[in-house]
C-alpha positions in Angstrom: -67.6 25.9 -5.5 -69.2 26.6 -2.3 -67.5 28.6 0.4 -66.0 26.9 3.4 -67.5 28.0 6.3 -66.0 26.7 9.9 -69.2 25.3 11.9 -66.7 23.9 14.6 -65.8 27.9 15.5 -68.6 27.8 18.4 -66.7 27.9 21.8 -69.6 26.4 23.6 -70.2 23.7 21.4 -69.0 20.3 21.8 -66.6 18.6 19.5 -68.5 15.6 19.5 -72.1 15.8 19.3 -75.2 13.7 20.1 -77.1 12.0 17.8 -79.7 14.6 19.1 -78.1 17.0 18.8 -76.8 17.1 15.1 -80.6 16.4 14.5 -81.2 19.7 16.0 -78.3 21.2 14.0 -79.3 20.0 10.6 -83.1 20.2 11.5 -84.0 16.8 11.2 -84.6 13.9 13.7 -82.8 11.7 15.1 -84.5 9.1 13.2 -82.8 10.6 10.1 -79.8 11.5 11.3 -79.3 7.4 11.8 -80.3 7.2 8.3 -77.8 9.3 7.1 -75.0 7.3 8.8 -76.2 4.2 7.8 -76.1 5.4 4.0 -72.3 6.9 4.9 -73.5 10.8 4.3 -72.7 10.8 8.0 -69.7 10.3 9.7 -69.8 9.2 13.3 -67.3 7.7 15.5 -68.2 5.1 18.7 -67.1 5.6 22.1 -68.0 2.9 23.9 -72.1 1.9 23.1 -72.4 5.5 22.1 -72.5 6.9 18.6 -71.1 10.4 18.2 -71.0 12.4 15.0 -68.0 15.2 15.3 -68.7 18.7 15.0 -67.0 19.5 12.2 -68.7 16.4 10.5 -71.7 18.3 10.2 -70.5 21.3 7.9 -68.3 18.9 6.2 -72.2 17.1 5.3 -73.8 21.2 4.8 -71.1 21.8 2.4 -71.5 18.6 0.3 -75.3 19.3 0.0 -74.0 22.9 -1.4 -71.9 21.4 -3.8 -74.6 18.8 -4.8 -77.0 21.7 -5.5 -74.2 24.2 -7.2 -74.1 25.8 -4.8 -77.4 27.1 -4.2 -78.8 28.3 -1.2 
């Protein structure tokens, strides 16, 4: 099993982030990053017309690649 690593530990990083902005975490593009939600790999919540995918949403997706791979970096 992978390790459990805390990606929400950042004090300067928001607990909620842009669509954006998980691109640029994950390395991908927004464009993607919809994708992902749409096929449920990607949790987001919405706050009014805004979509916004919690921090700790995007290990919780890293981690479940990890697993998916055996844990292979």
């Amino acid at each position: 099993m992978a390790p459990q690593i805390d990606y929400t530990a950042h004090p300067e990083r928001p607990a909620l982030l842009t669509v954006d902005q998980a691109g640029r975490e994950l390395g991908c593009g927004r464009s993607h990053v919809y994708t992902l939600m749409a096929a449920g790999e990607l949790r987001s919540v919405k706050i009014g017309r805004n979509r916004r995918i919690p921090a700790a949403e995007i290990g919780r997706y890293i981690d479940s690649l990890l697993e998916g791979q055996g844990g292979a970096a």
